[in-house]
C-alpha positions as CSV (number, residue, x, y, z in Angstrom):
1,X,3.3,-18.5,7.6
2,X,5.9,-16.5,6.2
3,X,7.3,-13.1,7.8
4,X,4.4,-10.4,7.5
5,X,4.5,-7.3,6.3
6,X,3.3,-4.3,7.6
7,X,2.4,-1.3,4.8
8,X,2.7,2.1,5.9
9,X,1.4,3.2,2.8
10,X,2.9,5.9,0.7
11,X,1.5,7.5,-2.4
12,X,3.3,8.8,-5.2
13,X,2.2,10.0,-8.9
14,X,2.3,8.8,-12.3
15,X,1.3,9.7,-16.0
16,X,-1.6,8.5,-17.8
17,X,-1.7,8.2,-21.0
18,X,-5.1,7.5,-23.1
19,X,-2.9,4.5,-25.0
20,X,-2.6,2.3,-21.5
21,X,-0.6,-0.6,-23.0
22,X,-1.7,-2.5,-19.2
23,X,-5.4,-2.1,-19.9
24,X,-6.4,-5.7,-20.8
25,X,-9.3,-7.3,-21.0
26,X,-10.1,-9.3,-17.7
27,X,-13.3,-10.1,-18.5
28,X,-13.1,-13.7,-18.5
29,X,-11.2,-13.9,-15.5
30,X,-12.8,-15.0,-12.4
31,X,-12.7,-13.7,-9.1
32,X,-14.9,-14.3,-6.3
33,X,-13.8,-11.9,-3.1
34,X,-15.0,-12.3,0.3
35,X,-14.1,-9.4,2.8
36,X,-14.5,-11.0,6.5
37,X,-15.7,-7.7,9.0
38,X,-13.4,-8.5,12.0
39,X,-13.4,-4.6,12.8
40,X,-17.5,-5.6,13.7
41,X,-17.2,-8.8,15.1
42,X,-14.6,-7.5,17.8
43,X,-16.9,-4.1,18.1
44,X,-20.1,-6.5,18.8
45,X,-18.1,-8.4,21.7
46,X,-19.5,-8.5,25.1
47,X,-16.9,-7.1,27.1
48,X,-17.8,-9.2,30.7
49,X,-18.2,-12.5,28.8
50,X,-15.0,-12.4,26.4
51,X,-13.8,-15.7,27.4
52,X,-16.9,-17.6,26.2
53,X,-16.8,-15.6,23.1
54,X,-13.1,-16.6,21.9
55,X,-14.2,-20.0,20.4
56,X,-16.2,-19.0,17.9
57,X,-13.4,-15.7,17.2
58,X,-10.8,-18.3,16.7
59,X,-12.9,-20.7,14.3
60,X,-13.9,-17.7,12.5
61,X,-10.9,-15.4,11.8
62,X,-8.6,-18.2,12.5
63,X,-4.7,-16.7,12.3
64,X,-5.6,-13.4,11.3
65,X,-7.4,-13.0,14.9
66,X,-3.8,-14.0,16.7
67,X,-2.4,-11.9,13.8
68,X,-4.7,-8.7,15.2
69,X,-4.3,-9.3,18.7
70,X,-0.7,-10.3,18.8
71,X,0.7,-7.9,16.4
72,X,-1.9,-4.9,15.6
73,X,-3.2,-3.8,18.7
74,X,-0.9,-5.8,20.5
75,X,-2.6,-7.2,23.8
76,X,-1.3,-10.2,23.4
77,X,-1.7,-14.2,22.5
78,X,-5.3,-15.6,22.6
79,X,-4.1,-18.2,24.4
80,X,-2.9,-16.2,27.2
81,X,-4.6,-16.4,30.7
82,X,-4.8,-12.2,30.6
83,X,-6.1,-11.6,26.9
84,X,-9.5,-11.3,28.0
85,X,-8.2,-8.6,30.6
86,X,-6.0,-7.2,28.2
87,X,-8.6,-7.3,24.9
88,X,-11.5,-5.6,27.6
89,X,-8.7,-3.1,28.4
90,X,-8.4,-2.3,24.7
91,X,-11.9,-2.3,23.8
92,X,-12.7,0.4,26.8
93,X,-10.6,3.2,25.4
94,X,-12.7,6.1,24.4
95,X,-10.6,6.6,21.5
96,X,-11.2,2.9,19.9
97,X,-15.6,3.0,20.4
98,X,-15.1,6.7,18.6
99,X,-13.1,4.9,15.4
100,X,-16.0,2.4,15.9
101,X,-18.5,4.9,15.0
102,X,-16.6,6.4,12.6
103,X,-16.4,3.1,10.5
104,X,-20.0,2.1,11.0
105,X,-20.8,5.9,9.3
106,X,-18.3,5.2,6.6
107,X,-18.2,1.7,6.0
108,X,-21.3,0.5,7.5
109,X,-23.0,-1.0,4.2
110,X,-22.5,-5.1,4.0
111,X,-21.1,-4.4,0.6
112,X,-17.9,-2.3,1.0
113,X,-17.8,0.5,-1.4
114,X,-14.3,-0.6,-2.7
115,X,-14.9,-4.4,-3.0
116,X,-16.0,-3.9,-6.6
117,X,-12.5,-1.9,-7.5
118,X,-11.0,-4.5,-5.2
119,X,-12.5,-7.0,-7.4
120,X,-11.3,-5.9,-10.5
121,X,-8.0,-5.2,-9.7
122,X,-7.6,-8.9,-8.3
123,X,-8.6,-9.9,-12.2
124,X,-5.7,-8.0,-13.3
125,X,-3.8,-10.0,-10.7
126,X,-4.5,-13.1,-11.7
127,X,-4.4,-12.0,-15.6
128,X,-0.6,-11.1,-14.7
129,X,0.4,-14.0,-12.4
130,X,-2.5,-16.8,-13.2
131,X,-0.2,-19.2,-10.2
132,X,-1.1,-16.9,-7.5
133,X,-3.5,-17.1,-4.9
134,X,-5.8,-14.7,-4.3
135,X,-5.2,-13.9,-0.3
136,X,-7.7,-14.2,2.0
137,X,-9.5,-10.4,3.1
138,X,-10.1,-9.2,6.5
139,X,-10.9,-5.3,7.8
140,X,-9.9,-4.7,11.2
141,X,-10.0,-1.2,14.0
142,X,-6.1,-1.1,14.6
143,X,-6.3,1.8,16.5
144,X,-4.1,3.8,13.5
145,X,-1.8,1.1,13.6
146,X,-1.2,-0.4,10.3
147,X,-3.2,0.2,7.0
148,X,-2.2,-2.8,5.4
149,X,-1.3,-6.2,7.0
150,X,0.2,-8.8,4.3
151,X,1.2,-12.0,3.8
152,X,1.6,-14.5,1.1
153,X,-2.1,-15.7,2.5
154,X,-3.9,-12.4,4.2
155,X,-4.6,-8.9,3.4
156,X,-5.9,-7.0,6.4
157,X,-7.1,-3.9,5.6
158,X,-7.3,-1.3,8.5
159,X,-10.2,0.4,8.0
160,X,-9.4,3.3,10.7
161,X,-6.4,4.3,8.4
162,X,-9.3,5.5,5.7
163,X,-12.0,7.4,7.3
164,X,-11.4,10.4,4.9
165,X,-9.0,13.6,5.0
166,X,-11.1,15.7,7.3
167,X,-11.8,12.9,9.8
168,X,-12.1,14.6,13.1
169,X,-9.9,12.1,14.9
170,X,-6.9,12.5,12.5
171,X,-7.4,16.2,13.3
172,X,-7.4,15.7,17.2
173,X,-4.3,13.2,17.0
174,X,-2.7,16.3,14.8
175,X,-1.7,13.6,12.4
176,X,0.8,15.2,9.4
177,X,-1.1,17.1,6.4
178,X,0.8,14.7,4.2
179,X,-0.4,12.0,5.7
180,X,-4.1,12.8,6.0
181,X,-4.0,13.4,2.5
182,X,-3.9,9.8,1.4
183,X,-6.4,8.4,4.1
184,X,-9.5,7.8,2.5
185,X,-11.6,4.9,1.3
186,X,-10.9,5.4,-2.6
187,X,-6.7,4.7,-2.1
188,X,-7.6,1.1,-0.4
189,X,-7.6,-0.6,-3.7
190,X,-3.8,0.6,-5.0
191,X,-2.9,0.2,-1.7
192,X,-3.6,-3.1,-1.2
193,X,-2.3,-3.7,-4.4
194,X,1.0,-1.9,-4.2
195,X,1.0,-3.8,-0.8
196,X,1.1,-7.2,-2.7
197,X,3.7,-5.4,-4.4
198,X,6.3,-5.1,-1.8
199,X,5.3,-8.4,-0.5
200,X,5.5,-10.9,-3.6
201,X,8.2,-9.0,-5.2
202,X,10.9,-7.5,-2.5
203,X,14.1,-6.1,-3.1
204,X,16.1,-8.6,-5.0
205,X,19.2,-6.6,-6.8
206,X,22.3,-7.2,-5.5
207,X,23.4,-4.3,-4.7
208,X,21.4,-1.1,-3.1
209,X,22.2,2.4,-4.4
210,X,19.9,5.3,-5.1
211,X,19.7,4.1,-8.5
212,X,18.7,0.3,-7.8
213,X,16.1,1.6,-5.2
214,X,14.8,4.1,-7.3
215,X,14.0,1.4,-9.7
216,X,12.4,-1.0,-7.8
217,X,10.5,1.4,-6.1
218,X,9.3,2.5,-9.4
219,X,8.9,-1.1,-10.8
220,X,6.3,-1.2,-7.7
221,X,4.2,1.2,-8.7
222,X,4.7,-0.3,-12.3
223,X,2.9,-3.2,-11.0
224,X,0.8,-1.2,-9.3
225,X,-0.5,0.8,-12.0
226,X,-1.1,-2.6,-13.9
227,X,-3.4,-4.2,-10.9
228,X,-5.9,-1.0,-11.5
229,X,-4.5,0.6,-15.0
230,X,-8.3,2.5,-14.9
231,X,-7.8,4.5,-11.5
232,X,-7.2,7.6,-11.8
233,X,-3.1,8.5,-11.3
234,X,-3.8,11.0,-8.3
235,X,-5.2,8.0,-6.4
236,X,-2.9,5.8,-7.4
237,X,-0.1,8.1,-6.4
238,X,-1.5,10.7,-4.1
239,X,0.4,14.3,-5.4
240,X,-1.4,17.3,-5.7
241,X,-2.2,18.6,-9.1
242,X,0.8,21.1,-8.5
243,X,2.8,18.6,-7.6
244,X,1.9,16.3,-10.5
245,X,2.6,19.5,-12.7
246,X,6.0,20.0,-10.7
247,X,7.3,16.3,-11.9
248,X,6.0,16.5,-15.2
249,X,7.7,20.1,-16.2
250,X,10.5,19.4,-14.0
251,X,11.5,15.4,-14.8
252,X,14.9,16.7,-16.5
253,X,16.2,18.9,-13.9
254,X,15.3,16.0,-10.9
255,X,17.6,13.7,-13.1
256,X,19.9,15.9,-13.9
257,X,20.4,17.1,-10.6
258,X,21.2,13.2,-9.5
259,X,23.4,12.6,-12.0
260,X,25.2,15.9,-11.7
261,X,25.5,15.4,-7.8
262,X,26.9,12.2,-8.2
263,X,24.0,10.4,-6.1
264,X,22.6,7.6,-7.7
265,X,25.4,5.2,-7.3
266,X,25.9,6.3,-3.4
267,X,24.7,3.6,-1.1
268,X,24.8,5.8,2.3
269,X,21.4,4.6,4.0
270,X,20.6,8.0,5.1
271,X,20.9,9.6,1.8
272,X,18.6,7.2,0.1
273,X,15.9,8.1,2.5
274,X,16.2,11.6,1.7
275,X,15.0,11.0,-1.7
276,X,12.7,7.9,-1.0
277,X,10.7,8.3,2.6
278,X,7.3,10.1,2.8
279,X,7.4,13.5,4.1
280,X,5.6,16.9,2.7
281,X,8.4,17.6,-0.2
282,X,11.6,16.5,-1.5
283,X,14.1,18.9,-0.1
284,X,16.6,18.8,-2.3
285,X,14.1,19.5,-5.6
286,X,11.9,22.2,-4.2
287,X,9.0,22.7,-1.5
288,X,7.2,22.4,-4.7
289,X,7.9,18.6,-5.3
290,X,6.2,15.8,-3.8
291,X,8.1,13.3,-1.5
292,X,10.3,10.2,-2.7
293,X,9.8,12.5,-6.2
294,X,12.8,10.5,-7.4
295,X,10.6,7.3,-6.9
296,X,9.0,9.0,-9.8
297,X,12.0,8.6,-11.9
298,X,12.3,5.3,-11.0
299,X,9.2,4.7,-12.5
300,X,9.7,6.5,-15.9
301,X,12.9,4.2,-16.0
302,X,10.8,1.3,-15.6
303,X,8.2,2.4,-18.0
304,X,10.4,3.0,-20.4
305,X,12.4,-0.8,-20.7
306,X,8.9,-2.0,-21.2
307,X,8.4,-0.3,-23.8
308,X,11.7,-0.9,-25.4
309,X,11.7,-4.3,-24.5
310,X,9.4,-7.4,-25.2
311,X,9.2,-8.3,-21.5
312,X,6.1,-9.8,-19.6
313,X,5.1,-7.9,-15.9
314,X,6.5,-11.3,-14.3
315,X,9.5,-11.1,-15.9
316,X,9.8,-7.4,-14.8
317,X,8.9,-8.1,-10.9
318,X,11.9,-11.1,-11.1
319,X,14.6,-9.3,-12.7
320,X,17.4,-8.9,-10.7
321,X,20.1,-6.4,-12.7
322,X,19.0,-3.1,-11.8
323,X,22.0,-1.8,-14.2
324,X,20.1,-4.3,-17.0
325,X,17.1,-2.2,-16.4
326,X,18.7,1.0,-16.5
327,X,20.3,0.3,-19.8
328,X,18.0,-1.5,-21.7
329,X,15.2,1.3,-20.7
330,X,17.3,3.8,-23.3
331,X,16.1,5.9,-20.7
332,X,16.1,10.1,-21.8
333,X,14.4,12.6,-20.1
């Protein structure tokens, strides 16, 4: 299995526009999805008999259990003589049987309110990029670990990550505003999506600047926006209506100010950070802008060599000349 990826998943913002040149039709495309519930399974477990009850855990969930207990919630191998100890130890917290309850209240339906959006943006997928495989689905309780887990084979989606923005629990933990605001069940689908994203398609220009980043970050949520091109943009992205208002009246001045400040060429990892991590705001555009705002102009960028240019989404995810991009966008705020 190739190296996993672990998504800490961070929204951004993008236009709409009522002309979506990546709405096509996927409705002869087939996709059958099936979401496996480990987050119940493991709940169900007896908790004095855990050792007769790993056979049929293993046949069931297969690598994506060793995947959980090795690397999510980390108690160890399931081979191990102590991960029964070590699970039971896990599965006793108070903390974990609350974000139990909390999934059963928000996703305890057999049909997961997002599997038809999930659904549909897997069309697009394979629409896009007919050789790929659709990876296998699993939900899991991380214990706010992760909320996506990704490989070229799995998507684990952890459900504890999306139990809305008022959850109780992400209260108590005092868990950043900014980051409350993007846990709920509707960002699963763009998530998981922009999740395939990062791990399909990583960084591949040869060299890393602000500029390059900005671009493939942007080219990201490019692909993104193509997997689910009917969301709406404040799920896809996450800003606030002011903040969406911000980038929009405000696009100029963010380049400008790069360009003036001799920054998108500097390759200094900390400075790249500044205009790329998640946080509340971008500090050098305003306490008014959203974080990794300039992600936003990377996507503008990106948006605007497609149009100029007579290139497929494939070919887009595989270029490798950021400068190419830049260029050929005729990019103008």
């Amino acid at each position: 299995m190739r190296s996993i990826v672990f998504v800490f998943i961070v929204a951004l913002f993008l236009n709409s526009c009522s002309n979506n040149p990546l709405n096509v039709d996927v409705s002869k495309v087939h996709v059958s999805l099936t979401i496996h519930r480990l987050d119940r399974t493991i709940a169900k477990l007896q908790h004095d008999s855990i050792d007769a009850q790993l056979p049929a855990l293993i046949k069931e969930y297969g690598s994506f259990a060793e995947l959980y207990s090795t690397q999510i919630i980390k108690v160890g191998s399931m081979y191990n003589a102590d991960y029964s100890r070590n699970l039971r130890t896990f599965l006793r917290y108070e903390v974990f049987n609350d974000i139990t309850n909390l999934i059963n209240k928000q996703f305890g339906s057999d049909k997961l309110s997002f599997e038809p959006e999930l659904t549909e943006a897997f069309k697009h997928y394979k629409f896009f990029f007919p050789d790929k495989n659709i990876p296998n689905l699993y939900t899991f309780n991380g214990g706010f670990n992760q909320s996506i887990v990704i490989d070229s084979a799995i998507i684990g989606i952890g459900l504890d990550k999306y139990l809305g923005t008022d959850c109780y629990l992400y209260k108590k933990l005092e868990m950043d505003q900014f980051k409350k605001n993007l846990m709920y069940p509707s960002k699963i689908t763009s998530d998981c999506m922009l999740a395939i994203s990062e791990s399909e398609f990583p960084f591949n220009f040869s060299d890393e600047n602000l500029l390059s980043t900005i671009i493939h970050e942007g080219r990201k949520m490019y692909f993104t926006k193509a997997m689910v091109p009917n969301e709406n943009d404040t799920i896809i992205w996450g800003f606030s209506a002011k903040q969406m208002k911000f980038c929009n009246e405000n696009e100029k001045f963010m380049w400008d100010y790069l360009v003036d400040n001799k920054l998108l060429f500097q390759s200094d990892y900390m400075n790249i950070k500044r205009f790329t991590d998640q946080g509340p705001f971008t500090s050098a555009f305003s306490k008014e802008s959203p974080a990794r705002a300039a992600v936003w102009i990377g996507f503008q960028i990106v948006s605007s060599y497609m149009k100029h240019n007579s290139i497929t989404l494939s070919h887009l995810m595989q270029e490798n000349d950021f400068q190419k991009i830049m260029n050929k966008s005729k990019y103008n705020p």
